[in-house]
Biopython code that builds the backbone (N, CA, C, O; Angstrom):
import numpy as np
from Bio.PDB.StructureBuilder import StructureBuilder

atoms = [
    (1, "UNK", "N", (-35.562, 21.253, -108.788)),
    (1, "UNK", "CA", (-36.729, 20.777, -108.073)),
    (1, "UNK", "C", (-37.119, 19.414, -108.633)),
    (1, "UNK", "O", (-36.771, 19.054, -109.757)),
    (2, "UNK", "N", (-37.864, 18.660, -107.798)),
    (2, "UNK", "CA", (-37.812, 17.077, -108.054)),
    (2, "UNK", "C", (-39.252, 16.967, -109.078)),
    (2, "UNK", "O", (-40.233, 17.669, -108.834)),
    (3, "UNK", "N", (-39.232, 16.303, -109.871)),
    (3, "UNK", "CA", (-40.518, 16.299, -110.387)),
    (3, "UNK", "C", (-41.311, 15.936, -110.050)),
    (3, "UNK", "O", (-40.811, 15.193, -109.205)),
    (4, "UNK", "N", (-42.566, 15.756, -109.945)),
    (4, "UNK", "CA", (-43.962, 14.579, -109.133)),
    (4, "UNK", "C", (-44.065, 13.508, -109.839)),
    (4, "UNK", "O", (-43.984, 13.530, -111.067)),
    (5, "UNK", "N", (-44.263, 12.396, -109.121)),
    (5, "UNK", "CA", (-43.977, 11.287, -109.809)),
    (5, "UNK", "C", (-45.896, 11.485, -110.288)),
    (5, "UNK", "O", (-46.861, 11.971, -109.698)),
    (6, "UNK", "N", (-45.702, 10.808, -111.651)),
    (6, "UNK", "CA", (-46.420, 10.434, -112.888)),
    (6, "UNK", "C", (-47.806, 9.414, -111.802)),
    (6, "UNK", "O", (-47.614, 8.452, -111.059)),
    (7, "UNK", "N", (-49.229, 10.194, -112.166)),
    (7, "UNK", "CA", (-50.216, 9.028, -111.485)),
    (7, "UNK", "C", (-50.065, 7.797, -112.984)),
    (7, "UNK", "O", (-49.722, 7.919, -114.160)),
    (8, "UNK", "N", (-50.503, 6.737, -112.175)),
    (8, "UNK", "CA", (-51.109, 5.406, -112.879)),
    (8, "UNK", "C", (-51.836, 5.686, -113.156)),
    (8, "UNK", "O", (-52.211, 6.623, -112.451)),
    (9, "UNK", "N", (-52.844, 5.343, -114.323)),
    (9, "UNK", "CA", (-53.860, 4.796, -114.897)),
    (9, "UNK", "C", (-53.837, 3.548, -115.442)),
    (9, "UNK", "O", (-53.152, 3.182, -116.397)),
    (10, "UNK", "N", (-54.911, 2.656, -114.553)),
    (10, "UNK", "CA", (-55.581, 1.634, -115.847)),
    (10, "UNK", "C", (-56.007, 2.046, -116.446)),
    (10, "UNK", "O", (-56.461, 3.188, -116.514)),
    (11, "UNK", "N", (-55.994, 0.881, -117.359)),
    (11, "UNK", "CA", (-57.245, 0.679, -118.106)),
    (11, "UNK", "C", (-58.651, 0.428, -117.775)),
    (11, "UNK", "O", (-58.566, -0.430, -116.897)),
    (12, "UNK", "N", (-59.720, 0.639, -117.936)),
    (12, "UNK", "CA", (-61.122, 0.315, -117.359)),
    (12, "UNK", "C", (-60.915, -1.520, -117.451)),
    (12, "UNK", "O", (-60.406, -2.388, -118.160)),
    (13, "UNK", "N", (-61.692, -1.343, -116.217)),
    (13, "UNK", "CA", (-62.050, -3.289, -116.412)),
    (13, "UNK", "C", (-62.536, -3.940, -117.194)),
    (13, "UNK", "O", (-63.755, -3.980, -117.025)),
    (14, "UNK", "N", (-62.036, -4.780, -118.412)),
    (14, "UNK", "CA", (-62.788, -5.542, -119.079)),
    (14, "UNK", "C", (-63.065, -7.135, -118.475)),
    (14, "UNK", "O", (-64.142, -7.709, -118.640)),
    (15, "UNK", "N", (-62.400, -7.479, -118.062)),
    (15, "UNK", "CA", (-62.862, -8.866, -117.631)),
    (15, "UNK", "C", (-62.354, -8.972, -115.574)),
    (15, "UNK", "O", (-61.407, -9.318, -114.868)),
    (16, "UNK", "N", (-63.881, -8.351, -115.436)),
    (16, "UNK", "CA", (-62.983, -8.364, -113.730)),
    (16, "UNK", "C", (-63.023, -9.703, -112.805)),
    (16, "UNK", "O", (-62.611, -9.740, -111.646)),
    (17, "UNK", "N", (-63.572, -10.764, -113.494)),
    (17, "UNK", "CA", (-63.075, -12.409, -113.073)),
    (17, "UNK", "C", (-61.893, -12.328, -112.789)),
    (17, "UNK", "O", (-61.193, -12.131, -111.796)),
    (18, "UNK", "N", (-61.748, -12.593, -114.279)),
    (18, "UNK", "CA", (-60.012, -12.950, -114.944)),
    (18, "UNK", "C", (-58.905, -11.859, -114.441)),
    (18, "UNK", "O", (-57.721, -12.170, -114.564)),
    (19, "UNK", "N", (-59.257, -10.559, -113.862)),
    (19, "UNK", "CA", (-57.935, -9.791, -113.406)),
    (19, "UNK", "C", (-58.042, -9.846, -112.099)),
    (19, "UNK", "O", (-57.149, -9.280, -111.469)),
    (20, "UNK", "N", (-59.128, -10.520, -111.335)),
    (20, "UNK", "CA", (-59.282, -10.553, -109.704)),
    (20, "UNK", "C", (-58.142, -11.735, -109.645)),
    (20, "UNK", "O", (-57.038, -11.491, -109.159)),
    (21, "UNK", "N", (-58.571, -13.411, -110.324)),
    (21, "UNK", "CA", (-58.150, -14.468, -110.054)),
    (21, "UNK", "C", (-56.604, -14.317, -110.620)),
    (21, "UNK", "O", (-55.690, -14.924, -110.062)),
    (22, "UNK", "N", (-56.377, -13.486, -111.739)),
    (22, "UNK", "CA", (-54.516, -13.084, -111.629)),
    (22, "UNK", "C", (-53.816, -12.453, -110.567)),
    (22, "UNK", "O", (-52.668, -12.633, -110.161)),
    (23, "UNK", "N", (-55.091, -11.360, -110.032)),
    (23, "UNK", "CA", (-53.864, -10.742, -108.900)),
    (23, "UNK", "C", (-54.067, -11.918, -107.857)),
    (23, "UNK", "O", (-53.017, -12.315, -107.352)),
    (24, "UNK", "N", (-54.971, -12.406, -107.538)),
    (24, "UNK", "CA", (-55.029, -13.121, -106.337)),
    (24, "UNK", "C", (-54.186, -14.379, -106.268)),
    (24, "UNK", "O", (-53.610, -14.671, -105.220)),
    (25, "UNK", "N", (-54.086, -15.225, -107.490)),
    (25, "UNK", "CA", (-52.426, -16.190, -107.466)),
    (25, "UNK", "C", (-51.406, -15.499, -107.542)),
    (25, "UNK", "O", (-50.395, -15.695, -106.868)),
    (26, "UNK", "N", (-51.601, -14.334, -108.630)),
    (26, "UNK", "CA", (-50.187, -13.835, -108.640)),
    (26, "UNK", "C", (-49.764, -13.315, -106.786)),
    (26, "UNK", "O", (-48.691, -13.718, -106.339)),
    (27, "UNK", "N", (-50.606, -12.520, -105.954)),
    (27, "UNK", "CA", (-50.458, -12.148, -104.530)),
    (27, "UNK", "C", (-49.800, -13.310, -104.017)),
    (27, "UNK", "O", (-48.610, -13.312, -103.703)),
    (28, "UNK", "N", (-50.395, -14.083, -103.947)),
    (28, "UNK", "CA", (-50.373, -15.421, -103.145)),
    (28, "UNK", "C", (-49.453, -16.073, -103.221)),
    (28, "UNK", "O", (-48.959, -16.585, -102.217)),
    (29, "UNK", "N", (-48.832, -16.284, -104.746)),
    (29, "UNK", "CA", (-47.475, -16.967, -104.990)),
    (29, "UNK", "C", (-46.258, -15.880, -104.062)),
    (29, "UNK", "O", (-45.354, -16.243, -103.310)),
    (30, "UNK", "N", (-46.609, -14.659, -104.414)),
    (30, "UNK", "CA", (-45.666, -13.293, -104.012)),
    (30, "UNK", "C", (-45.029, -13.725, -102.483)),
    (30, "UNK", "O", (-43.892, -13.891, -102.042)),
    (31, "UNK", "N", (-46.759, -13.833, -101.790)),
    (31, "UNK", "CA", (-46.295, -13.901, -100.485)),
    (31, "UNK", "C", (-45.882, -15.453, -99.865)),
    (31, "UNK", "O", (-45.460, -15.443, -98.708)),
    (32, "UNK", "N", (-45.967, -16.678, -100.499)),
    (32, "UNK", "CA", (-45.476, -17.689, -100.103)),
    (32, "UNK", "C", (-43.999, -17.550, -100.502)),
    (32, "UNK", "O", (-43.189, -18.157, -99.801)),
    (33, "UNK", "N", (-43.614, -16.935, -101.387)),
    (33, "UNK", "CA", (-42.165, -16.617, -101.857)),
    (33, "UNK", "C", (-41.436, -15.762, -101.082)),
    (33, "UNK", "O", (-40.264, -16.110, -100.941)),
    (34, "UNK", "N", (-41.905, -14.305, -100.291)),
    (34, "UNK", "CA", (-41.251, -13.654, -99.636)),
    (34, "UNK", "C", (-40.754, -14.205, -98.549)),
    (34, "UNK", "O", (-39.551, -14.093, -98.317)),
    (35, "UNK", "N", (-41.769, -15.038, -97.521)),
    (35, "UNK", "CA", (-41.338, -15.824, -96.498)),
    (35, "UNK", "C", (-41.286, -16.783, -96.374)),
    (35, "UNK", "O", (-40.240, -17.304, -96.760)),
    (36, "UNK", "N", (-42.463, -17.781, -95.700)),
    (36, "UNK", "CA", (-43.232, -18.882, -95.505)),
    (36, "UNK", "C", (-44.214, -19.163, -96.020)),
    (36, "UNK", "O", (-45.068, -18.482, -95.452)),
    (37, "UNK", "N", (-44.836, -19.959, -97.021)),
    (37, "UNK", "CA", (-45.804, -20.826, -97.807)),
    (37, "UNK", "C", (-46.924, -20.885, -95.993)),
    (37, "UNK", "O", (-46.822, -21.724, -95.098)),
    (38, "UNK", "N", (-47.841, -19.700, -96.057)),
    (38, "UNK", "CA", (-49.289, -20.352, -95.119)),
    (38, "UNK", "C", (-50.158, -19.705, -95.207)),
    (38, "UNK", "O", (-50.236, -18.522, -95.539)),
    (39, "UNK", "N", (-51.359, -20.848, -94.739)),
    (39, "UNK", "CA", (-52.319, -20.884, -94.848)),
    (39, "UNK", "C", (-53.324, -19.656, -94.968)),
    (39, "UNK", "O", (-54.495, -19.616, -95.348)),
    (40, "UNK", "N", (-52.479, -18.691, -94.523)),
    (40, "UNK", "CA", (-53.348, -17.375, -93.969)),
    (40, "UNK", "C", (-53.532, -16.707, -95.382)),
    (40, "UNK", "O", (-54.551, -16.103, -95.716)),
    (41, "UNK", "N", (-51.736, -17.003, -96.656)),
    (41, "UNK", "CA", (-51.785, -16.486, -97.295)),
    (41, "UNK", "C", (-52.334, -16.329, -98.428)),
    (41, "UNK", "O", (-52.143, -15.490, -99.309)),
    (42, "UNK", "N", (-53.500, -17.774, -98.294)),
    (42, "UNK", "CA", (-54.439, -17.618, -99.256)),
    (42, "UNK", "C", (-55.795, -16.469, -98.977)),
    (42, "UNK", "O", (-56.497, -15.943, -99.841)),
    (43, "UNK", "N", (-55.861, -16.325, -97.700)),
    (43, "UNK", "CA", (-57.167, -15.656, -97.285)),
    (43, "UNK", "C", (-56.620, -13.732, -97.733)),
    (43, "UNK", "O", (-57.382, -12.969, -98.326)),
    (44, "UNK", "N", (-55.532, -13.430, -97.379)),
    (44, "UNK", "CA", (-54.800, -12.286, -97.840)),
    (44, "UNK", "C", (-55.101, -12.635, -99.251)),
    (44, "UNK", "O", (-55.952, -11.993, -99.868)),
    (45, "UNK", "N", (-54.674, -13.280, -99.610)),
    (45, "UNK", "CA", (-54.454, -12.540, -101.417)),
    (45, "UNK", "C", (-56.093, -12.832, -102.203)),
    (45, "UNK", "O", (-56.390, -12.698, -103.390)),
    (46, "UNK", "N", (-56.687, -13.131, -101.404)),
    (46, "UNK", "CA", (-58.581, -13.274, -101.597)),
    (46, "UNK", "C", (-58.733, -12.150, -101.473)),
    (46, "UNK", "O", (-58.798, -11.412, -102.455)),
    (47, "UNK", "N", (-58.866, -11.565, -99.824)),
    (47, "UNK", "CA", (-59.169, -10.522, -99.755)),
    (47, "UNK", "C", (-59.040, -9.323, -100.218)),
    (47, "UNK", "O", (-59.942, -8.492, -100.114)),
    (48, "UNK", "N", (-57.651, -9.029, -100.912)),
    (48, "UNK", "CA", (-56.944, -8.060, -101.377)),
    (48, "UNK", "C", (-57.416, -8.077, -103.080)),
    (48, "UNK", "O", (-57.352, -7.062, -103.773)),
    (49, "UNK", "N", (-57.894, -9.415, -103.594)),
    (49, "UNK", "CA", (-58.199, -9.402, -105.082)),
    (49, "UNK", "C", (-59.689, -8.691, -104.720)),
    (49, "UNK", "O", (-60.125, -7.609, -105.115)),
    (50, "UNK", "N", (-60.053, -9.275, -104.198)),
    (50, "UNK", "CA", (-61.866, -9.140, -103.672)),
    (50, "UNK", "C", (-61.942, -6.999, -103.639)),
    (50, "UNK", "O", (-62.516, -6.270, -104.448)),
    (51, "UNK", "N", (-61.203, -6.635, -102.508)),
    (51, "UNK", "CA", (-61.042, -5.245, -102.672)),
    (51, "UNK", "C", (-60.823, -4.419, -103.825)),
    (51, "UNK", "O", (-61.434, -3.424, -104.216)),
    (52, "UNK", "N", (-59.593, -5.173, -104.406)),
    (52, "UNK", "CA", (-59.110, -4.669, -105.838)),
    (52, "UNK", "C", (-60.223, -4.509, -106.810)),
    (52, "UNK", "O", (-60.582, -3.388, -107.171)),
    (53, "UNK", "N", (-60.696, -5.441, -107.177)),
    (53, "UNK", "CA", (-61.886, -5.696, -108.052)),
    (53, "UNK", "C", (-63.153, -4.977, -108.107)),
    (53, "UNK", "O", (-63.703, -4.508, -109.104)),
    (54, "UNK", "N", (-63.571, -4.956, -106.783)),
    (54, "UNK", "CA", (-64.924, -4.153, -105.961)),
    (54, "UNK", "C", (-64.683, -2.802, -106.867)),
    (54, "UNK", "O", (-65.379, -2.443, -107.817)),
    (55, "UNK", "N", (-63.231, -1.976, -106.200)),
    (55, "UNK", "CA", (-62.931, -0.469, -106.424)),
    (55, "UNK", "C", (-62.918, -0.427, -108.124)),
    (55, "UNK", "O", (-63.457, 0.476, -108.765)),
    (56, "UNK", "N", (-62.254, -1.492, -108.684)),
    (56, "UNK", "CA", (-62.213, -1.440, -110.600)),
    (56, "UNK", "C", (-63.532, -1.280, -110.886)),
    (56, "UNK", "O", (-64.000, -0.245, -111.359)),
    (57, "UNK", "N", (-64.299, -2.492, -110.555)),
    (57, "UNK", "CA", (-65.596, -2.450, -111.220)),
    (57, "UNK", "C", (-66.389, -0.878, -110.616)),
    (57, "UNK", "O", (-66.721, 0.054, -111.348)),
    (58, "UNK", "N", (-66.538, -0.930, -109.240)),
    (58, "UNK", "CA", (-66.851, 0.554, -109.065)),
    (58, "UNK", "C", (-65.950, 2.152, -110.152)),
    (58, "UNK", "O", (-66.078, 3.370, -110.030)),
    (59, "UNK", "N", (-65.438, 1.632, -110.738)),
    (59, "UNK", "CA", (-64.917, 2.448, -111.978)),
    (59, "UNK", "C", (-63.323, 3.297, -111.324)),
    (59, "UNK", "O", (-62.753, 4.202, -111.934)),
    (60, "UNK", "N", (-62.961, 2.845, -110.271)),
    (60, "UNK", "CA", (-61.787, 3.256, -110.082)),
    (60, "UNK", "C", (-60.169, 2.686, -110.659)),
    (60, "UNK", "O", (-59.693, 1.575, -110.426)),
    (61, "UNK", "N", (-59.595, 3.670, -111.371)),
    (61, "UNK", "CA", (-58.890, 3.356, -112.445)),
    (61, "UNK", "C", (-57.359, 3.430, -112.133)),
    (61, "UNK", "O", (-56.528, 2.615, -112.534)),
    (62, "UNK", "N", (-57.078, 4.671, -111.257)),
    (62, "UNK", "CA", (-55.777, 5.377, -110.367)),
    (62, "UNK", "C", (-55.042, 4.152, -109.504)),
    (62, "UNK", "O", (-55.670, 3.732, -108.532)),
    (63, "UNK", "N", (-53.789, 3.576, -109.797)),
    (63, "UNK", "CA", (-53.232, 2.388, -109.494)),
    (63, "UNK", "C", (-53.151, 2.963, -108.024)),
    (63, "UNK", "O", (-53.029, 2.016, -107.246)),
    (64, "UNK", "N", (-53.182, 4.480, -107.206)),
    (64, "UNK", "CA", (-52.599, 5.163, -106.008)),
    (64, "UNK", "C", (-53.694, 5.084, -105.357)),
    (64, "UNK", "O", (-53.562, 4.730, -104.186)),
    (65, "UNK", "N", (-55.323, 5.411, -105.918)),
    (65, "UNK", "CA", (-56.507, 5.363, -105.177)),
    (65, "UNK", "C", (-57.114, 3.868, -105.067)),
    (65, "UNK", "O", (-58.281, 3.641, -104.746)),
    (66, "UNK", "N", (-55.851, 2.574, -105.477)),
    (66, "UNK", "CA", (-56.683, 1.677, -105.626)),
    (66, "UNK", "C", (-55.506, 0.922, -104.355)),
    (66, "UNK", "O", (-55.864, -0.132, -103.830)),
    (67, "UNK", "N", (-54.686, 1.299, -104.112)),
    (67, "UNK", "CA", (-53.506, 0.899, -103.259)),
    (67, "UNK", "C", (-54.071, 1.434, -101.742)),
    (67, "UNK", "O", (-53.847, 0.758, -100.738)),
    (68, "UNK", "N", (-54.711, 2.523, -101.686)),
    (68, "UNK", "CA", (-54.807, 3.375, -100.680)),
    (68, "UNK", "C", (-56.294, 2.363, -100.207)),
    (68, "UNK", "O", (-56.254, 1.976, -99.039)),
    (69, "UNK", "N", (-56.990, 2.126, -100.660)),
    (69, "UNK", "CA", (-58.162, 1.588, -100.981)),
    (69, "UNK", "C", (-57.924, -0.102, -100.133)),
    (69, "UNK", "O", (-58.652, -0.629, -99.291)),
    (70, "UNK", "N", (-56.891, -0.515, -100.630)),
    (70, "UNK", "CA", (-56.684, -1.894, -100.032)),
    (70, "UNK", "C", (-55.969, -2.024, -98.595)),
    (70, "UNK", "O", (-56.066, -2.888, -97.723)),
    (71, "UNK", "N", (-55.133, -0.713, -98.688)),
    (71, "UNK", "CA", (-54.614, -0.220, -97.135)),
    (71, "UNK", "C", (-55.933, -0.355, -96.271)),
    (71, "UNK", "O", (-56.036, -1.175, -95.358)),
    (72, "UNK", "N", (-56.996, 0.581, -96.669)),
    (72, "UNK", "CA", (-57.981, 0.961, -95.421)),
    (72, "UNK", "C", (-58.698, -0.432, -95.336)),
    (72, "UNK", "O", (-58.980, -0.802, -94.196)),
    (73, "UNK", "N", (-58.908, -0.948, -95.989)),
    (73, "UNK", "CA", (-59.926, -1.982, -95.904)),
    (73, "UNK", "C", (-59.222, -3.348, -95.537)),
    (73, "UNK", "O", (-59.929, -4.021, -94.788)),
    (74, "UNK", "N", (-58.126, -3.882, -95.836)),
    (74, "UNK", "CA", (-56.989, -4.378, -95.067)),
    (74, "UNK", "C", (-57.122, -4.316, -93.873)),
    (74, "UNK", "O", (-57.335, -5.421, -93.374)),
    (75, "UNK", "N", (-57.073, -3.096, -92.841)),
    (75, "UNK", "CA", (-56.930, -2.891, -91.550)),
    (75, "UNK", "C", (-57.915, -4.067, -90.916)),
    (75, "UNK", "O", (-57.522, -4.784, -89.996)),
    (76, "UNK", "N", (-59.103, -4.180, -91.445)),
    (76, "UNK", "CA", (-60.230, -5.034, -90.472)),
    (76, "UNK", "C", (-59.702, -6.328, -90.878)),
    (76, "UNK", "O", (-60.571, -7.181, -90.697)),
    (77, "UNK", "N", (-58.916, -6.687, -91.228)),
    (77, "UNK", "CA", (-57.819, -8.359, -91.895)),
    (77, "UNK", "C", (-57.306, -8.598, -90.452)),
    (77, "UNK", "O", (-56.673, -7.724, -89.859)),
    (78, "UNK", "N", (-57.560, -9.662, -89.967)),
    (78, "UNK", "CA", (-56.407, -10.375, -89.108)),
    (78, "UNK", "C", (-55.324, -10.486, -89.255)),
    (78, "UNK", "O", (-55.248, -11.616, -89.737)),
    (79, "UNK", "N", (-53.980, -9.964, -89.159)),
    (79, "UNK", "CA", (-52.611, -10.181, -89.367)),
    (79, "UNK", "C", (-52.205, -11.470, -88.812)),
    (79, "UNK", "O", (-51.627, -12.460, -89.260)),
    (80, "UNK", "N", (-52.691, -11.134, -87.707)),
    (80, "UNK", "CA", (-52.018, -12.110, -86.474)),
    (80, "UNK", "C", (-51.104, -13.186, -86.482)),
    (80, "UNK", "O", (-50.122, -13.447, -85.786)),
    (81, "UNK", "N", (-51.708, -13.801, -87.521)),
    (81, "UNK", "CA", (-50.998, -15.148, -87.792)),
    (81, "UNK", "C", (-50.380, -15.008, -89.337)),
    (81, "UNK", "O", (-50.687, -15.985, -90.021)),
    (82, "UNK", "N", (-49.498, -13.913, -90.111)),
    (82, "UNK", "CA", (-48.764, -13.736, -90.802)),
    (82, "UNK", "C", (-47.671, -13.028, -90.727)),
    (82, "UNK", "O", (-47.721, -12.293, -89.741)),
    (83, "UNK", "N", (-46.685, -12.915, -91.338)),
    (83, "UNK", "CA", (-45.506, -12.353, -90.860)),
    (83, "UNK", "C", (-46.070, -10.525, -92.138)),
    (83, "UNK", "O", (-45.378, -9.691, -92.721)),
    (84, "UNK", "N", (-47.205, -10.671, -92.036)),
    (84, "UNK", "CA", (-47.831, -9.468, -93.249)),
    (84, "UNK", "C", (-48.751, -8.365, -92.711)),
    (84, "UNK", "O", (-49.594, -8.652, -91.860)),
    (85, "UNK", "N", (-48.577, -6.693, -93.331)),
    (85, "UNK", "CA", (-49.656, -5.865, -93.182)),
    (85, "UNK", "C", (-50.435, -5.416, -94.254)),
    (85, "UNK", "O", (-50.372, -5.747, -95.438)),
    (86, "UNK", "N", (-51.388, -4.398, -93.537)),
    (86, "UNK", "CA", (-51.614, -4.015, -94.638)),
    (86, "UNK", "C", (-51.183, -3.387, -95.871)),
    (86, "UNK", "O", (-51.574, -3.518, -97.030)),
    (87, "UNK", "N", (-50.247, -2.647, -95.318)),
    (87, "UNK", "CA", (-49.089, -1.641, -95.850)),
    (87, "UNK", "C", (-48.874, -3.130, -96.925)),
    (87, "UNK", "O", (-49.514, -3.545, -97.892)),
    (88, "UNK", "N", (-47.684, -3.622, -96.212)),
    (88, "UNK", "CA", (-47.035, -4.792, -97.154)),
    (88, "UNK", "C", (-47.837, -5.413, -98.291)),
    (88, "UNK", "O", (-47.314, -5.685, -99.371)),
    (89, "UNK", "N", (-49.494, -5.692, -97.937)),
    (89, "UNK", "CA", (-50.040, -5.942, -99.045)),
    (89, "UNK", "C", (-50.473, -5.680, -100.131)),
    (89, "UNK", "O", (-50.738, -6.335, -101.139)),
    (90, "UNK", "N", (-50.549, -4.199, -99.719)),
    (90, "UNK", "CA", (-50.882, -3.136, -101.008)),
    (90, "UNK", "C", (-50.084, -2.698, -101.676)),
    (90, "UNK", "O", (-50.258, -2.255, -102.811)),
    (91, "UNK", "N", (-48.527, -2.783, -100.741)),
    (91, "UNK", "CA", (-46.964, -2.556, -101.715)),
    (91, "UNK", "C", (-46.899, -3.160, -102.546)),
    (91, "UNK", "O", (-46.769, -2.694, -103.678)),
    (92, "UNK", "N", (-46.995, -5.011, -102.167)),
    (92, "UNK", "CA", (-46.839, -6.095, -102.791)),
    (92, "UNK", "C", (-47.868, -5.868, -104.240)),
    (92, "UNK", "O", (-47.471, -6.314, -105.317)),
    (93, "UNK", "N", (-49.445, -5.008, -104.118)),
    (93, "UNK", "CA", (-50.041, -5.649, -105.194)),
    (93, "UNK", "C", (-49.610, -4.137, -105.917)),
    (93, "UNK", "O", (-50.070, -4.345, -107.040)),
    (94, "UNK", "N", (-49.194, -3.161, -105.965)),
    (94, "UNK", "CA", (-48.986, -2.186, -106.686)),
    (94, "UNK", "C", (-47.683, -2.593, -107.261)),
    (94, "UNK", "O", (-47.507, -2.245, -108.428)),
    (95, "UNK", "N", (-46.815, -3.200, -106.736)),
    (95, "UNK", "CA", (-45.211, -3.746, -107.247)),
    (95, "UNK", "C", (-45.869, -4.784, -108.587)),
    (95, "UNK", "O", (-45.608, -4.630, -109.780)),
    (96, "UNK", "N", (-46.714, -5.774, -108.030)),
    (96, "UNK", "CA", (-46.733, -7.422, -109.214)),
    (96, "UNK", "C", (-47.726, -6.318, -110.743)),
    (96, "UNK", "O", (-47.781, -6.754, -111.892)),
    (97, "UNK", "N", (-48.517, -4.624, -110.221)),
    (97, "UNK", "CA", (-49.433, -4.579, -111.371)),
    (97, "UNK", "C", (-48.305, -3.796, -112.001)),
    (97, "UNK", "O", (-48.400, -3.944, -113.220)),
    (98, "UNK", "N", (-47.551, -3.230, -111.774)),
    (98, "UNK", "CA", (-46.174, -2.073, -111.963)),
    (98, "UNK", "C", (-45.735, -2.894, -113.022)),
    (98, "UNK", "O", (-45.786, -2.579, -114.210)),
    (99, "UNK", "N", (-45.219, -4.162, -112.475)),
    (99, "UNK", "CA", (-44.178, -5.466, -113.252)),
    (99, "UNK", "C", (-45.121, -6.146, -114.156)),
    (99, "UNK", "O", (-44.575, -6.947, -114.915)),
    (100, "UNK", "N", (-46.586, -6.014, -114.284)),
    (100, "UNK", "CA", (-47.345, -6.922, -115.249)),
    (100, "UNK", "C", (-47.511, -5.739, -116.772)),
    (100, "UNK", "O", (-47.534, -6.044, -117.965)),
    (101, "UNK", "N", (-47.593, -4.533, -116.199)),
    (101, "UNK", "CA", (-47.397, -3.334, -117.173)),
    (101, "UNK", "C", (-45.882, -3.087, -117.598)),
    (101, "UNK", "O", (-45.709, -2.221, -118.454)),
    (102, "UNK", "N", (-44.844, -3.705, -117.130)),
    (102, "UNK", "CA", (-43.665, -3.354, -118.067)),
    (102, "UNK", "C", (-42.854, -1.938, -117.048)),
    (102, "UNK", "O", (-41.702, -1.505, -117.040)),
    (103, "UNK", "N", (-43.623, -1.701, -116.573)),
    (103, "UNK", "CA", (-43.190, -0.523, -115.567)),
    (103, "UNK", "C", (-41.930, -0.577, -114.700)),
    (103, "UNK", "O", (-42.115, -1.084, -113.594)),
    (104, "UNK", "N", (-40.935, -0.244, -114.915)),
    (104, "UNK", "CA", (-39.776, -0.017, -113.737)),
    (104, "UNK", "C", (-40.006, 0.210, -112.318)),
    (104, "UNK", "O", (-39.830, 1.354, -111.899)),
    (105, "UNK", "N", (-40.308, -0.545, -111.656)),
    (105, "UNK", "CA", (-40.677, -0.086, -110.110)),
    (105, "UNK", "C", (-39.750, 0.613, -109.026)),
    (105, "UNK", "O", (-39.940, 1.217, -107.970)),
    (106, "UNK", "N", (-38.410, 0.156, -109.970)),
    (106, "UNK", "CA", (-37.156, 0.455, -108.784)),
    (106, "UNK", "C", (-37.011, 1.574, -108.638)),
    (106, "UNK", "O", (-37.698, 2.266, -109.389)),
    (107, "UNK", "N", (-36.076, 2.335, -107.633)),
    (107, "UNK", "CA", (-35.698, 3.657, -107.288)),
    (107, "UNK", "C", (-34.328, 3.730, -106.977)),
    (107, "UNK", "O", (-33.730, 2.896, -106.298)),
    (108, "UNK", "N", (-33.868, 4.680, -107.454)),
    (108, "UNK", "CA", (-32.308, 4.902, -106.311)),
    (108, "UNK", "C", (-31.489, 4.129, -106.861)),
    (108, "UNK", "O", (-30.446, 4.065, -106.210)),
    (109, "UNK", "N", (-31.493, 3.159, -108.288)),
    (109, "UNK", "CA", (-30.566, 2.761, -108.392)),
    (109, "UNK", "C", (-30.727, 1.441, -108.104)),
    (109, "UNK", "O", (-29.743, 0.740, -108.345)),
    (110, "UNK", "N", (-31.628, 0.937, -107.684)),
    (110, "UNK", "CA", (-31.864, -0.319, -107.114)),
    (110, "UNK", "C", (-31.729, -1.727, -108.226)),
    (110, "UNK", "O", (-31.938, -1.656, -109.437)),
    (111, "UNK", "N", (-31.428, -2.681, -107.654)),
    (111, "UNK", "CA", (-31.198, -3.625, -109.097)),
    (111, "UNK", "C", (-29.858, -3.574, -109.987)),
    (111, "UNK", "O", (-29.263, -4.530, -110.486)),
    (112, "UNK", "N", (-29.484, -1.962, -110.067)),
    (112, "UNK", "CA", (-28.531, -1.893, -111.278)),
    (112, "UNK", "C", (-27.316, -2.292, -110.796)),
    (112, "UNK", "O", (-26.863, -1.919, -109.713)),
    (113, "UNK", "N", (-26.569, -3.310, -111.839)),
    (113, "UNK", "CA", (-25.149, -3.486, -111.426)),
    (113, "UNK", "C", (-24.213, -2.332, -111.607)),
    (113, "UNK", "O", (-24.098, -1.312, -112.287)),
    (114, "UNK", "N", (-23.588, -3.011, -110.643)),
    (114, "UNK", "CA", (-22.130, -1.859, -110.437)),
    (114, "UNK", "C", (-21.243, -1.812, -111.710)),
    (114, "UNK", "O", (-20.998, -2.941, -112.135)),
    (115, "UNK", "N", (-20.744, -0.884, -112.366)),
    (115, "UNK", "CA", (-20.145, -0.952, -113.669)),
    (115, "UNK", "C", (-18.290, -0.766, -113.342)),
    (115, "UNK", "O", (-17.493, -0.784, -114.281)),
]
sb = StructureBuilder()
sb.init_structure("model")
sb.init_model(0)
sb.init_chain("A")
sb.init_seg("    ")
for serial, (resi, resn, name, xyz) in enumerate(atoms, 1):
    if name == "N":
        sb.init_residue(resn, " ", resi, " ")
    sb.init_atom(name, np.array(xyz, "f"), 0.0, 1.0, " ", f" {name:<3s}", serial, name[0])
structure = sb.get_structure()
């Protein structure tokens, strides 16, 4: 039988400036890198730090209730003019906090060279 994958925990927020304005360049660089460098993708990775932050300082700690969190509130985001969802944005910021903790994100083998 498969095991359940392990919840996240942060850490409580100590400086929620300074970890809004990291995820929000770090987002932002993410998504000018995946596709196209625009304009929209500064207002995404605002919004998504802005959410992030809200739920920390409101004392939410669970990297899964804080992903789920940026999904719902995402939805009222204009896509329109990005090649991005909500889904994609909350993947994107649970992947860059995964990789800022040292955390292996991959699955299945992914990444590893062929021997």
């Amino acid at each position: 039988m498969a095991e359940p994958i392990q919840a996240i925990t942060l850490s409580p927020v100590e400086d929620p400036q300074q970890e809004g304005e990291w995820l929000r360049a770090t987002l932002q660089q993410w998504l000018d890198q995946e596709f196209l460098p625009e304009t929209v993708n500064q207002e995404i990775a605002e919004r998504a730090a802005q959410v992030f932050v809200r739920h920390r300082m409101e004392g939410e700690n669970d990297l899964g209730s804080l992903v789920i969190a940026i999904v719902t509130e995402m939805q009222a985001f204009d896509f329109s003019q990005s090649f991005y969802s909500e889904f994609a944005v909350a993947n994107a910021v649970s992947d860059l906090i995964l990789q800022s903790l040292g955390i292996d994100n991959r699955c299945c083998g992914q990444g590893e060279e062929e021997e």
